[in-house]
C-alpha positions in Angstrom: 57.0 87.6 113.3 60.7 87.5 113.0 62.9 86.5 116.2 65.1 88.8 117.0 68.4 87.6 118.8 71.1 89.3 120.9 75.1 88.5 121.5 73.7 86.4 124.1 71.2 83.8 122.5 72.2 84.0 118.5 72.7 80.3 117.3 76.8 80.5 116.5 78.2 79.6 113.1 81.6 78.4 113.1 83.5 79.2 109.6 86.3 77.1 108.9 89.7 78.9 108.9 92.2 75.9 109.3 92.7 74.3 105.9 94.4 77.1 104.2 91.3 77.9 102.3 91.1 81.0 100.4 87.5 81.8 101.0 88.1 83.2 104.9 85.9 85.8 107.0 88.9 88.2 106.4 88.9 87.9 103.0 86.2 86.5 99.9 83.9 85.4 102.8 83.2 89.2 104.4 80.3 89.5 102.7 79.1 86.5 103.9 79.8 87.0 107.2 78.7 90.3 107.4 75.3 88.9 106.4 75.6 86.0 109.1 76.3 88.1 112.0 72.4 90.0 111.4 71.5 86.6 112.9 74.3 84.5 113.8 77.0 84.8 116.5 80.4 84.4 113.8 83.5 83.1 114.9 86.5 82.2 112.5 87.0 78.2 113.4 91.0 77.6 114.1 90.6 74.2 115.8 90.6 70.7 114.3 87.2 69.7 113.9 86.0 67.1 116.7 83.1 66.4 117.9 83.7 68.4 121.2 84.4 72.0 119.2 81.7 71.2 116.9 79.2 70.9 120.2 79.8 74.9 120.4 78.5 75.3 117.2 75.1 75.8 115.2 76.2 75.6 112.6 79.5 75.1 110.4 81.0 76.6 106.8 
């Protein structure tokens, strides 16, 4: 059986977006994340990495 998620339980998968990477959900990564987000709640991650933001997080690209 697969599990199935919804907006409200998906494990959340930060991508980083603060090192002026060129590999960003907006650009090379939309395949990626268009993949992610069929199981994955995807947000772009614009804060500096401590431990506190990376709490919110599943996990991190």
């Amino acid at each position: 059986m697969i599990k199935q998620f919804s907006t409200q339980n998906s494990p959340v998968a930060f991508v980083d977006a603060t090192h002026n990477n060129f590999l960003m959900l907006g650009g090379r990564y939309t395949p990626f994340g268009q993949v992610l987000k069929a199981g994955y709640t995807v947000n772009a991650s614009n804060s500096r990495f401590t431990l506190a933001h990376l709490e919110r997080a599943d996990i991190t690209f």
